[in-house]
Phi, psi and omega in degrees: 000325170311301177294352156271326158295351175268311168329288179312325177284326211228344171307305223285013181277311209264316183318312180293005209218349170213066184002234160279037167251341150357287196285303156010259185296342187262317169324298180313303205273340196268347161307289163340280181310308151008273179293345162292338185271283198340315144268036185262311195303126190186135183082046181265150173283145185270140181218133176089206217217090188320328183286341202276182173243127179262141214270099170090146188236006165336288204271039202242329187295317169261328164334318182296317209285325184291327195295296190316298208281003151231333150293326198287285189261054011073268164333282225278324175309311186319315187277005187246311192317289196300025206233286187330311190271347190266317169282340146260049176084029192247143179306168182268338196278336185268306159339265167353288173279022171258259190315359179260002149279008166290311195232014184252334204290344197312325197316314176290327190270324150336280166301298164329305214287328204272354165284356200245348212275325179264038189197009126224064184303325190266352175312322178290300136007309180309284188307337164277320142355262178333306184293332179256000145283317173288322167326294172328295202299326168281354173277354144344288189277117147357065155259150207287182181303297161331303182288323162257020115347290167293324171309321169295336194257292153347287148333300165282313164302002190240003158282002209236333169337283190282000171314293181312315191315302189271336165279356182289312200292320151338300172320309175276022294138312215197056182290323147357287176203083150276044199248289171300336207255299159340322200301285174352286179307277174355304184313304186317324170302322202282313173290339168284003181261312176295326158276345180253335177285347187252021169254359137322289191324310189300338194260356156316352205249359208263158143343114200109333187053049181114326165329325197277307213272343164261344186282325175277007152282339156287344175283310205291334184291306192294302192291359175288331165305292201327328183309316187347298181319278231260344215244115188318080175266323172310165208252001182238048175271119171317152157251176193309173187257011162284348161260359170263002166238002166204177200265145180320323186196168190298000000 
């Protein structure tokens, strides 16, 4: 998330100076850079049970769904913000660092969140909830540039809240394969990231010039408390009962 929030700070720069070939070429070299640890990396530990399956996928469901309303559009602001603010007067180069805190701020709030995960997970969840609705709403409103900036910043540090939380909570839920249960959750996010970003675009055609596609991302952050109530988060949540019949790992 860092390396898409620095993207964002630093393309509408590169854009002017290599047109739409930008995104390209830093794609290209940070793919490069990548792959050296990637292949350096050997001999990682196997956790879970390559054979297994995870027995059901219900209670899986709102974790995905929590996951969706604040990393998921966490994302989908990150593909908008600089288009929104460019169009209410803002430069593409200050745009940029205004929208690359939707997804660079997660960095500091992520690890918090996950110090927080065995003693208040759904207090944390709230507060990323909450934090990525109000975010939304003031990059919404007609407000100067400044506020919403913090509005942006905002955002980004209360998506990054609940991250450890729900996926820890997957884990324990599927010690069996946890792998597959992380998988899972995510997928759900990855689809609300493939339907809400280009249906945000459409509303760039609407009245408002894009205001409409973060306010309903505050509804969506905000109705997303409802979930709370169902989605296992406390460490004393049963897991499936395919872990309860063999041990997490060898």
């Amino acid at each position: 998330m860092v390396g898409a929030g620095v993207a964002l700070m630093v393309l509408p720069e590169l854009t002017n100076a290599t047109s739409w070939r930008a995104p390209y070429w830093t794609s290209l070299a940070l793919a490069l850079l990548a792959a050296v640890p990637t292949l350096a990396a050997g001999n990682l530990p196997r956790i879970g049970h390559a054979s297994e399956r995870v027995a059901g996928l219900r209670d899986l469901v709102p974790l995905g769904l929590l996951q969706a309303a604040t990393f998921g559009l966490a994302v989908v602001a990150g593909n908008w913000a600089v288009p929104l603010l460019e169009r209410h007067g803002a430069g593409a180069a200050v745009a940029g660092l205004a929208a690359g805190l939707i997804l660079s701020a997660g960095i500091v709030t992520r690890p918090a969140g996950g110090m927080l995960t065995a003693t208040r997970p759904r207090a944390v969840v709230l507060a990323g909830l909450l934090g990525v609705s109000v975010g939304a709403l003031v990059l919404a409103l007609p407000l100067p540039l400044g506020l919403q900036t913090l509005g942006a910043l905002l955002f980004g540090l209360a998506a990054g809240l609940p991250f450890a939380v729900v996926f820890a909570a997957a884990q324990r839920l599927h010690p069996e394969a946890p792998g597959t249960a992380v998988g899972v959750v995510n997928g759900v996010s990855i689809l609300l990231i493939l339907v809400a970003t280009p249906v945000a675009g459409l509303a760039f055609g609407l009245p408002g010039d894009g205001r409409l596609a973060f306010a309903g991302m505050a509804a969506l952050a905000g109705s997303a408390v409802l979930l709370l109530r169902r989605a296992p988060l406390e460490r004393d949540n049963p897991p499936s009962e395919r872990a309860k019949e063999r041990p997490p790992w060898p």
